[in-house]
N, C-alpha and C positions, 0 to 999 in steps of 0.2 A: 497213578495207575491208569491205562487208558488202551484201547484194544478195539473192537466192533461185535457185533453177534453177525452170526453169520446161519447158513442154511446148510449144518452138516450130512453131506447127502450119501456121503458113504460111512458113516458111526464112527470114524475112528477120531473126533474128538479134537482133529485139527483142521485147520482151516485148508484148502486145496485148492488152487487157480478154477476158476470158472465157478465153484460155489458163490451161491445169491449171498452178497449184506442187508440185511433186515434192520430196517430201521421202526422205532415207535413200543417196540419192546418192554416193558418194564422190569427192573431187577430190586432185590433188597440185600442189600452188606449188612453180613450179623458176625460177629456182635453192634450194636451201635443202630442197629435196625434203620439204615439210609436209605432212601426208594429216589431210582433214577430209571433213566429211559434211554432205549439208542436212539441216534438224532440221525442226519443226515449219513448215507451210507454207512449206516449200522455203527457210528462210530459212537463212543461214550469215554468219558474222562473225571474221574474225582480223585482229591486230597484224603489221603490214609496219615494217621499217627501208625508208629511203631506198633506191629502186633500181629495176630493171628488172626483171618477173615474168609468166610466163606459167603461166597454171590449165590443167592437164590435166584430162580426165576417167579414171578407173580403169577397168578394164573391166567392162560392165555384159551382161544375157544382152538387155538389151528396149531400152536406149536408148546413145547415142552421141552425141558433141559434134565438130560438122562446123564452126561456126564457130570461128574463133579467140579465145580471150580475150586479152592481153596489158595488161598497168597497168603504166605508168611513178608512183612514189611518188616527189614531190620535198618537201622542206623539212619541216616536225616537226608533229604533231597539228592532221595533216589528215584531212578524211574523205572517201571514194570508195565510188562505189556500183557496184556494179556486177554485171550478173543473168545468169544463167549458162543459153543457151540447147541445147535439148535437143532430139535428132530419135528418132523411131520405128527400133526395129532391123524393129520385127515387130509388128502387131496382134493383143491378147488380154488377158484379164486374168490375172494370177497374184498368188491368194491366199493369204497364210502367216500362220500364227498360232506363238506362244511362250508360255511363260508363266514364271515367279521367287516364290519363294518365300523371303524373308529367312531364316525358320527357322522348323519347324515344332516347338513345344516344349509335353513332356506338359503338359498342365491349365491353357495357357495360350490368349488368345486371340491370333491375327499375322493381319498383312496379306500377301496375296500378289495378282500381277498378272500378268491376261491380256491381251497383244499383239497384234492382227491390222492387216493393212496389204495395199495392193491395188500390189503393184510392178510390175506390168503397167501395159500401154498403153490400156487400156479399161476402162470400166467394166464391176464385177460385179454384175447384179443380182437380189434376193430372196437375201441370202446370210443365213448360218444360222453361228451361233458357236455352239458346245455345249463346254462346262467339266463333265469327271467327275471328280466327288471321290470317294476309298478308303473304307472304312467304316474309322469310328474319325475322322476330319477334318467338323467342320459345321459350313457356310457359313451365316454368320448375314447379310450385308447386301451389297451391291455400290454402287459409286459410279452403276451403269447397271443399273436392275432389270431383271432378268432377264424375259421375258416365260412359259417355261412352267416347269416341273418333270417331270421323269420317271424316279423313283425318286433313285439321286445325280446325275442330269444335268440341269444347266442349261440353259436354250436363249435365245439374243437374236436377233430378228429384224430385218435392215439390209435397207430399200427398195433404195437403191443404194450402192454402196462404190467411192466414185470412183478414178481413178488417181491416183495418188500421194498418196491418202489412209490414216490410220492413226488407229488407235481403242484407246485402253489402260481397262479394267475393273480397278477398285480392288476387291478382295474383301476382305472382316471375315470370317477363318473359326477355329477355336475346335478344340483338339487334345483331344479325353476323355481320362480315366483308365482307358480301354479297352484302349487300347494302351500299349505298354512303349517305354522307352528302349532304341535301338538295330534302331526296327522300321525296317523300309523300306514308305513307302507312296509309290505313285501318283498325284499330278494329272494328267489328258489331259486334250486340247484340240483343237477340231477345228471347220474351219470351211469350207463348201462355198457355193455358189451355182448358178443359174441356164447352162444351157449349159456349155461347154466351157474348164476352168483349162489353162491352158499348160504348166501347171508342177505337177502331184498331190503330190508329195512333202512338199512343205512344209505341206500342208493340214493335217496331225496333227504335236502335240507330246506327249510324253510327259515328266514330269521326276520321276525318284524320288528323294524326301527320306528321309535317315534322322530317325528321329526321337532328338530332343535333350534334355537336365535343363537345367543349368546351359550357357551356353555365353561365349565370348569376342565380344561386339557387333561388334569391328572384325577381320574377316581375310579369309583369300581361300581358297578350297577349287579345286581342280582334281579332274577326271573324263575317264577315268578315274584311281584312283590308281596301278595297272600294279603289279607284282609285287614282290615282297619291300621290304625297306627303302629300296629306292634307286630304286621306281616304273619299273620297265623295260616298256618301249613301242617298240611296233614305229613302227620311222622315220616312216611313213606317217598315224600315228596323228591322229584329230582331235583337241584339248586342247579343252574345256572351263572357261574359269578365271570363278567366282563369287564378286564381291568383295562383300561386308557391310561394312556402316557399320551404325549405331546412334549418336544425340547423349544422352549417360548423361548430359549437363552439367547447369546447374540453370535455362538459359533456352534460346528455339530458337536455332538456327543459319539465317542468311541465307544462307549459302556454304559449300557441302562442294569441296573438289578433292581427287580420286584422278591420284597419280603410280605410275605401275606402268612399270619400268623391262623391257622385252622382251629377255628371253634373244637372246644372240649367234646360238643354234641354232635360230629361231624364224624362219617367213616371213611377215613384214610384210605382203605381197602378198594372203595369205589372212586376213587379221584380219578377224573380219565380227561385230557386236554381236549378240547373239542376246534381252538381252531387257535393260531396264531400269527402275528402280521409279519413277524421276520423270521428266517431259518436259520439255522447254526444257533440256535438258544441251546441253553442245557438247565435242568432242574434239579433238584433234588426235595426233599422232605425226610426231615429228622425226627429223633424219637418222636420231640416235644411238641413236632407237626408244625413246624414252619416249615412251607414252602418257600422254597428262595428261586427263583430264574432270572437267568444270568442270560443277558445279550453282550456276548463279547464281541468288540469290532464291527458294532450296529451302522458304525458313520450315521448318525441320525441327523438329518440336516438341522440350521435353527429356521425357527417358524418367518423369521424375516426373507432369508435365503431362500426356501419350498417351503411353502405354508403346508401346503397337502399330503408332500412326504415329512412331518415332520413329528406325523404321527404314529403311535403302535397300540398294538393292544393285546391280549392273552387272554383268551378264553377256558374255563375248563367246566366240566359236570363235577358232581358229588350229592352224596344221599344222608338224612343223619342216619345215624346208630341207631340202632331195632330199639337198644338199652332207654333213647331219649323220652324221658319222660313230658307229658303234656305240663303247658309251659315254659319246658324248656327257650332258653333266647340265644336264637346265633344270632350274634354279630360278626361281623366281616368287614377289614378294612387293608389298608396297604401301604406301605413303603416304597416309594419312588425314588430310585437312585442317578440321577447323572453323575457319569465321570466319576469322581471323589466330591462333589459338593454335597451339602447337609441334603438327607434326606425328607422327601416332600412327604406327611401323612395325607392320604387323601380322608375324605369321607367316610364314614361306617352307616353299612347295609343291617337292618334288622329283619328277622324272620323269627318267629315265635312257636313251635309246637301245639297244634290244635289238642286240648281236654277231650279223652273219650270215655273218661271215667269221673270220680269224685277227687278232685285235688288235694293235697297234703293241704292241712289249714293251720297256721300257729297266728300268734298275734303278734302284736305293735305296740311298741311305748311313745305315745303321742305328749311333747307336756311343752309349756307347761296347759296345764287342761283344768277350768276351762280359758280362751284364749281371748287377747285383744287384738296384735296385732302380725303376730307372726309365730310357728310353731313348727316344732324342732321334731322327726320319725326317725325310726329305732328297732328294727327286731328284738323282739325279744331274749331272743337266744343269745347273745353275743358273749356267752361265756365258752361256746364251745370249742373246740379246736379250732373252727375254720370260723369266721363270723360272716356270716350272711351278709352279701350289698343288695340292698331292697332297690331292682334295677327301674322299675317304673311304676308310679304311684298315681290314682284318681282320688279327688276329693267328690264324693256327692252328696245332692240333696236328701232329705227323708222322703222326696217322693222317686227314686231311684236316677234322678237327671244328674251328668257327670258336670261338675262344676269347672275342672280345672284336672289338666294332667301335667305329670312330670315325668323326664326321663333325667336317670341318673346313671352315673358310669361308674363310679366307682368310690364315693364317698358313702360312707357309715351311717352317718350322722348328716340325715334331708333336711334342710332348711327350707322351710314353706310361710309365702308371706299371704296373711288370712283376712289382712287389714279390710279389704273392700269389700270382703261378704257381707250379707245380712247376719245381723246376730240370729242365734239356732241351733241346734242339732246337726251332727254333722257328719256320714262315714267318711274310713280313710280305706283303701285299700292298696292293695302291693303287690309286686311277686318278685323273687330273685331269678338268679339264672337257670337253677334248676327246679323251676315251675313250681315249687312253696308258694300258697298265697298267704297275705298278713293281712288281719284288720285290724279294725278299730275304729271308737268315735270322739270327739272331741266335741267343746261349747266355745260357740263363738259369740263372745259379750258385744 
């Protein structure tokens, strides 16, 4: 099935020459509850089984879906079209800009991209994009010449920036031997028009990169990364997750897919893309809350051929769930697709739920106890329906100093090796995924 959203400006629910394509849209297919997005000139495409479906609209601040859609899908590889009409909440324009950065790395040249898009109901016009770059970063070329210069800031000048229009700027910019590994510098971005935006806040983006040497081409970073080892964040917190791809292969790549599996502690509902390096992607997110994005016909060069272009990357926001209790552990990690070759895991991102109350407490079977040279943790509970994974444990002393920590992913049963303590007294403690802590003490002979 595949069709566009468009800007029904006369209500009658079909599409009619000169009606705007809205692009950036979010929709949900129920039954099967799928959540996708219009892409490029409002268009959008997904895989139906056999059956009866109705397309929602998500909630949007400028537009609303007062017709109904519904598609009956009968018999095997057929195709349906079908265009998704859209009404005015409110007349105005609102315009937002982002910008992505694959990585900024000393003495090297990279590609990074600036986003702007008119998600409003109106056209903006005489609007003004300006890109300041930090000293130490130089912008050598743009896919869209820039029209002025002033001092590090760019300027592009848009007659008019229609509604549901979107404009990405490829930049060629180039890191000196000015700056060190591990600096943090600043890209902004900022773009204004004509009369009155509906919306100010999004007009400016700011995104600080540290700067990098050597790095790993495929993984995922989250922002912020929250406190100590185990990224604690307040409930509330917005996430940030920035996935990097890189094709290191020895020809391009037609097809990148990113599968990013969404923490249980995560609200679906707030997922919102914030910036991405190639157009024509499509998304979606199932029940089970995997995100899957699809770069079909990416031509990604290999890194031998364009080092620079040989990058991508996908940015998005999201919030946890009000429900997350403190705690609670996101993890985040991803699946990197070339072509049909095995897929790359990259790294996993932790962020932990700050306590703003008194924790659930159960205990731990620690044995054998007391110990010589290695000893084996255990929840307690593990009779119950679900068996608790005790996902990161500290050993301390009896004057409260952390001896030793672990992180565990998903084994039952911690293997902890205790040989090189001082014999003594010893706590254990723990916490699973949904913010349980475990104790317990042990002797070490």
């Amino acid at each position: 099935m595949s069709g566009f959203a468009f800007s029904d400006d006369n209500g009658n629910c079909i599409w009619d020459e000169g009606e705007a394509k809205i692009e950036g849209v979010s929709f949900t297919i129920t039954p099967g509850e799928t959540r996708f997005a219009s892409g490029v000139d409002g268009t959008y495409s997904q895989r139906l089984a056999a059956g009866n479906y109705s397309i929602l609209m998500d909630s949007h601040e400028y537009w609303e879906m007062v017709c109904q859609v519904n598609v009956s899908v009968t018999g095997t590889n057929n195709n349906y079209n079908q265009n998704l009409p859209l009404r005015k909440k409110q007349n105005g324009y609102d315009l937002q800009v982002t910008s992505g950065v694959t990585a900024w790395r000393r003495g090297f040249a990279n590609e990074s991209v600036v986003q702007a898009s008119n998600t409003g109901t109106s056209d903006a016009i005489n609007a003004k994009i300006e890109v300041t770059y930090p000293d130490g970063v130089d912008l050598k070329s743009a896919s869209i010449p820039w029209d002025e210069v002033i001092g590090n800031t760019y300027i592009w000048y848009i007659d008019t920036f229609k509604t549901g229009e979107s404009l990405t700027i490829y930049l060629q910019d180039s890191v000196t031997t000015d700056v060190s590994i591990n600096d943090e510098l600043t890209l902004s971005s900022n773009i204004i028009a004509d009369g009155t935006d509906v919306k100010m806040s999004n007009n400016t983006y700011a995104q600080t990169v540290v700067i990098v040497g050597a790095i790993d081409p495929n993984d995922i970073l989250v922002t912020p990364k929250g406190k100590g080892s185990q990224g604690f964040i307040d409930g509330n917190q917005l996430l940030r997750y920035h996935i990097r791809f890189q094709n290191v292969g020895t020809y391009k790549a037609s097809r990148v897919v990113l599968e990013n599996k969404l923490s249980q502690f995560l609200d679906i509902a707030t997922f919102r893309i914030e910036s991405v390096s190639h157009p024509g992607f499509s998304y979606v997110i199932n029940q089970d809350g995997l995100l899957t994005v699809k770069f079909n016909q990416i031509e990604l060069p290999d890194s031998t051929t364009n080092e620079v272009a040989s990058h991508g990357f996908f940015i998005y926001t999201i919030v946890p769930k009000k429900t997350a209790k403190g705690g609670s552990r996101i993890e985040n990690n991803v699946f990197i697709t070339f072509d049909y070759e095995d897929p790359l895991l990259s790294n996993t991102v932790v962020n932990t739920i700050r306590y703003t109350g008194k924790p659930e407490v159960s205990d731990m079977i620690i044995f054998p106890n007391p110990a010589v040279s290695d000893i084996s943790v255990i929840a307690d509970n593990i009779t119950s329906d679900k068996a608790p994974v005790i996902r990161s444990l500290r050993i301390l002393s009896t004057d409260g100093r952390v001896i030793r920590e672990i992180s565990n992913s998903e084994e039952l049963l911690i293997q902890v090796q205790v040989s090189d303590l001082a014999p003594g007294l010893y706590s254990v403690l723990g916490s699973d995924e949904g913010g349980t802590i475990y104790q317990g003490k042990f002797i070490k002979l």
